[in-house]
Every structure is written in structure tokens, then in C-alpha cells.
N, C-alpha and C positions, 0 to 999 in steps of 0.2 A: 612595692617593687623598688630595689635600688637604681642608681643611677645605672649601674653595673650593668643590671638585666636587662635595661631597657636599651642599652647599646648594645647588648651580647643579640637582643631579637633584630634592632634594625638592620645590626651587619648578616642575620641569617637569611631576613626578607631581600637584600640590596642583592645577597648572593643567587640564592632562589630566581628573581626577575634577572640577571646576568645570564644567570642557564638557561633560562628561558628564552631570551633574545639568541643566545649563540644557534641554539637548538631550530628554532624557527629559520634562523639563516640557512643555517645546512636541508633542511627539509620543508622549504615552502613550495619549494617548485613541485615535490611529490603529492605534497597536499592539494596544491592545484590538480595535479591529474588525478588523485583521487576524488578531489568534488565533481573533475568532468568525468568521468568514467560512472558516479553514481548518477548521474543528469539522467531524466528519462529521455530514451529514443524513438525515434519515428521507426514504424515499419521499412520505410525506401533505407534508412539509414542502415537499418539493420540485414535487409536483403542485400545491399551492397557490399556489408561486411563479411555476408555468407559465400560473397565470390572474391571475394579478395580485396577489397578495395583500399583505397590511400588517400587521405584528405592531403590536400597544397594549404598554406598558410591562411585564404583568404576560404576555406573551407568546402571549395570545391574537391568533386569524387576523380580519381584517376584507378587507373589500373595497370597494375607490374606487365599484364601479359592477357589482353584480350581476345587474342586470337587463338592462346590456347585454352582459355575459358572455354572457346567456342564449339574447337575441334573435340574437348574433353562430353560438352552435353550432346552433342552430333553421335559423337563413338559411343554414347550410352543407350542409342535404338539400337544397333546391331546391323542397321542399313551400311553397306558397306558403300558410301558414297563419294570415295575418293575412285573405285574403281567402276564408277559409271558415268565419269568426268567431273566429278561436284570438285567445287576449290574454293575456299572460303576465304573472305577478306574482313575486316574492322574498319569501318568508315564508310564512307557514300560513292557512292558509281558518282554521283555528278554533287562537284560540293552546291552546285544550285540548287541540288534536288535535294540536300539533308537539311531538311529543318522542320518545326516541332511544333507547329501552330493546331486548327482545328484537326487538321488531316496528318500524325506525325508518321514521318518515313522511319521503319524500324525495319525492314530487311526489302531485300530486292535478288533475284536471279537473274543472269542475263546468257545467251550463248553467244560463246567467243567461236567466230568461224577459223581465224585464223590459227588457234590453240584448240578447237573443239575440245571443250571444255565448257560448264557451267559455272561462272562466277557465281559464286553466290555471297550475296554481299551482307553485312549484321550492322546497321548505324550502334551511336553511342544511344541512341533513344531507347530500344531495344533493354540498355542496361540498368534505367532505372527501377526496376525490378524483375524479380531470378524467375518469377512463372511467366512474363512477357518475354524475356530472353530465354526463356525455355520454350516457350509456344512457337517465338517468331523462327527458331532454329527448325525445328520441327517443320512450321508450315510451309518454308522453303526446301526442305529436304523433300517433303511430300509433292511438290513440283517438280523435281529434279527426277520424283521413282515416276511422277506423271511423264516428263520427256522422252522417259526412259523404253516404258512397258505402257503408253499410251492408251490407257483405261476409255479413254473417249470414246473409240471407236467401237467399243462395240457394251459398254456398262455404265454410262450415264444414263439411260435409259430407264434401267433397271433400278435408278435411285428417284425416276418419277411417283414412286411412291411417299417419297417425302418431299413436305415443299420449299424449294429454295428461295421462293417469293422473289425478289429485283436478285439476289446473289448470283454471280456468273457460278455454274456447273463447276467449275477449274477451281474456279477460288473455296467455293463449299466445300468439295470433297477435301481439297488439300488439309482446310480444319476437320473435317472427320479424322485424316489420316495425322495427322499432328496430336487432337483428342486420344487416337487409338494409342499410339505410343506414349500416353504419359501427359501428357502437355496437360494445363490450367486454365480454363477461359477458349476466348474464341476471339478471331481478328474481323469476319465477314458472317461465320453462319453458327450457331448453338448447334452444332451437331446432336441428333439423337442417340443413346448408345447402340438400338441398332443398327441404324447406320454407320457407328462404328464400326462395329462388327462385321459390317459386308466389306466396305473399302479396304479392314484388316487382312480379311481373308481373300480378298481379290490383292491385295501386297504380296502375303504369302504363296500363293499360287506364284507368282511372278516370280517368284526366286526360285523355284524347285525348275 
């Protein structure tokens, strides 16, 4: 190899690595989000993404629009609960009362005398995943048809066939009627499905 060749290759290698540095400048930052995009995810992360979510720099989850998250999984029973005073809020009835230890607050209803109306309230708790914020939407909606069409008086009774062990009546049924529309899991009782099925059809009765 002459002298010739041996500089015609180094100037094609010096060239080569030059392209490769420009190259890398313009598209490092893409390659970063392609390495993070390929990262495996956690399920929460991913339930999160399934409702919209938005990480802040320090990688906590935010959300564009929680409240119409809420209204959107509510309108999907077909309970028309805006016109039996339900009013839904994002946050805590009492910020002393939102927080997330052995007991975590994920929804609460309250009646407003003065607006008669039912608050019904969804924490951020609720959000870390989409079958707990679908259940906990549901299990207070199921209070609100209980306000409503007051099943107490005369058809708890008729659910002593099944046993709600220490679970107050209110709260068990409400997860039956949460379970019957769809929901995942349970906050106070495993409903049976046919207990399902009676609290469903004692709902439907109530609207006709």
C-alpha cells in the first residue's frame, strides 16, 4: 500500500467519524426517547396512560381534565345522575380528609341542603388505577340511586340470604350495584353475581 492509499483511507475514516458526530448531535435527544419509550412499564403507568395522563419533569402523573374523565366513566351506566341531583367534583370534601395511608379516601358523597344536590366527590387516589376509578365512580353513583329510590326500606331484607358479615347493608349493596354495571373488584363486599342480579333488577324497576 502506497503512501497515497493510506491517506486516501484515513481522510475517508476522519470523514465517516465527522458524520457520525454531526448525526448523533442532531438526533440524540430522539434516541433518548426511543430508549425511554422502549423501557418496560408498570401496569399503574400504563392504566394511567389509558386515561390520559401527563408526567411533570420530576415524573409525577397529572391530568389535562379529571373531571371529565369522570363524568365520561359515570355517562357509560346510562344512570342518568346529573338529573337526580349527582354533581361530581376532583379532590377531597376536606383536604384533612384526602389522604392515602392504610385507610386511602377514594370517593365520598355528601348532600348539599342548601343546593340539594349530591356532591359526589372522586380523590386523586381513586386515579391510580382505571378499574379503582371505575369501581369507586360506580360505588357512589350506587348511593346516590340508593338516596334516591331508597331500597332500604323495604329490600335489604331480602338480601339476608347472603351474608354481609361486619359490612354495613349501604355499603355491600352499593358494590353489588357498582359490580352489576361493569366495575372490577370491590371496596367493602365481593358481591355474589346473584346478588348482582337482584340489586340490578331492583335498579331497573326503579327507573320504569
Amino acid at each position: 500500500m502506497t503512501i497515497e492509499d493510506i491517506l486516501s483511507s484515513f481522510v475517508g475514516i476522519t470523514m465517516l467519524f465527522v458524520m457520525r458526530l454531526v448525526y448523533v448531535s442532531f438526533t440524540g435527544s430522539d434516541i433518548e426517547e426511543q430508549i425511554a419509550s422502549d423501557s418496560p412499564r408498570t401496569s399503574q403507568e400504563n392504566d394511567a396512560d389509558a386515561l390520559g395522563a401527563r408526567y411533570d419533569d420530576d415524573g409525577r402523573v397529572y391530568y389535562n381534565d379529571e373531571l371529565k374523565i369522570i363524568k365520561e366513566i359515570a355517562d357509560s351506566v346510562g344512570y342518568p345522575w346529573a338529573d337526580f341531583g349527582g354533581r361530581f367534583h376532583f379532590g377531597c370534601p376536606d383536604e384533612s380528609n384526602c389522604y392515602c395511608g392504610s385507610n386511602c379516601l377514594l370517593g365520598e358523597i355528601r348532600w348539599t341542603n342548601t343546593s340539594q344536590t349530591f356532591d359526589i366527590w372522586i380523590t386523586e387516589n381513586a386515579f391510580q388505577d382505571k378499574n379503582i376509578l371505575k369501581f369507586t365512580i360506580f360505588h357512589e353513583m350506587a348511593h346516590l340511586w340508593q338516596a334516591n329510590s331508597r331500597p332500604e326500606n323495604d329490600s335489604y331484607e331480602d338480601f339476608s340470604r347472603w351474608d354481609f358479615g361486619e359490612v354495613d347493608p349501604v355499603e355491600a349493596t352499593a358494590d353489588c350495584l357498582a359490580s352489576a354495571w361493569g366495575g372490577e373488584g370491590y371496596i367493602y363486599y365481593d358481591c355474589p353475581l346473584e346478588a348482582q342480579r337482584y340489586i340490578h333488577q331492583l335498579y331497573l324497576e326503579s327507573l320504569r
